[in-house]
C-alpha positions as CSV (number, residue, x, y, z in Angstrom):
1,X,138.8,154.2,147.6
2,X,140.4,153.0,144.5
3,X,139.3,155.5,141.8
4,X,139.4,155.0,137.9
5,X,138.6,157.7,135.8
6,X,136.0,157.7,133.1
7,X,138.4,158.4,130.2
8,X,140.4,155.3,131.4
9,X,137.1,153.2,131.3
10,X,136.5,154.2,127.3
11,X,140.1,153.8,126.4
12,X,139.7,150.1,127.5
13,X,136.3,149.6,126.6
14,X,136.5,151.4,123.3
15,X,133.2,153.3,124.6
16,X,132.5,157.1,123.3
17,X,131.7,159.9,125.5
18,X,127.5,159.6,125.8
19,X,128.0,163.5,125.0
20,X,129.4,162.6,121.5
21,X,127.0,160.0,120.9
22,X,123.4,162.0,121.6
23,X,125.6,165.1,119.4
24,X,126.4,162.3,116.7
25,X,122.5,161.3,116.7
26,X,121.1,164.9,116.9
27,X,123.0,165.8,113.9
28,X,121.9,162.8,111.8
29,X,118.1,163.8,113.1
30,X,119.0,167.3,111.6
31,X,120.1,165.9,108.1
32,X,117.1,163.7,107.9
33,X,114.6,166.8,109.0
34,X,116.8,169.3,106.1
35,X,116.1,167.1,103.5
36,X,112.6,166.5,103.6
37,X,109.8,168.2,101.8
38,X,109.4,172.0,102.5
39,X,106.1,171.5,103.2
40,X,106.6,169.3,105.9
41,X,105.9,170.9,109.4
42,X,108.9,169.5,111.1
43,X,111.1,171.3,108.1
44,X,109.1,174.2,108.3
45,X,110.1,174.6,112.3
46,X,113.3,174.3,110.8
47,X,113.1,177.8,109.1
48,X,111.7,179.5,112.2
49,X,114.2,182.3,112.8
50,X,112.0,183.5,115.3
51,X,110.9,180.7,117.4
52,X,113.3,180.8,120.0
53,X,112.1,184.6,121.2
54,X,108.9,183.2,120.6
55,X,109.6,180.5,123.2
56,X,109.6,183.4,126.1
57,X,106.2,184.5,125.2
58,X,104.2,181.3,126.4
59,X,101.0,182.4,125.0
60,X,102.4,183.5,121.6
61,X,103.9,180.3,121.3
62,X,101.1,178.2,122.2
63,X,99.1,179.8,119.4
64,X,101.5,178.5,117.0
65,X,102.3,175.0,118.2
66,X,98.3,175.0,118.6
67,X,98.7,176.2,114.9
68,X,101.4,173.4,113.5
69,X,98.8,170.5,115.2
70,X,96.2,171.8,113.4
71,X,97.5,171.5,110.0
72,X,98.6,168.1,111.1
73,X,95.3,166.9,111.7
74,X,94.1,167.7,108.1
């Protein structure tokens, strides 16, 4: 019944919260994706102010994604 607490563990271990690392890594992802070309798709999602409302509106959204693959394809 011996308990150790997970802060104890990474003080220890040296280990970082998994919480800080997957922020640490989204947030690199993010730089990489605001520094490419405009005209890239994924930077272009980037500038969608209104794709999170567009999110509730499945077939809306579906259209557009449906949209974005296309001009991958070509």
């Amino acid at each position: 019944m011996d308990k150790v607490r997970n802060e104890d563990i990474r003080k220890k271990t040296g280990s970082r919260k998994l919480a800080d690392i997957i922020k640490e890594r989204r947030l690199r992802w993010l730089g990489h994706i605001l520094r490419i070309n405009n005209s890239r798709t994924a930077r272009q999602a980037t500038q969608w102010e209104e794709a999170e409302i567009l999110t509730y509106d499945k077939a809306e959204w579906r259209r557009r994604v449906a949209q974005c693959s296309h001009l991958d394809a070509g």
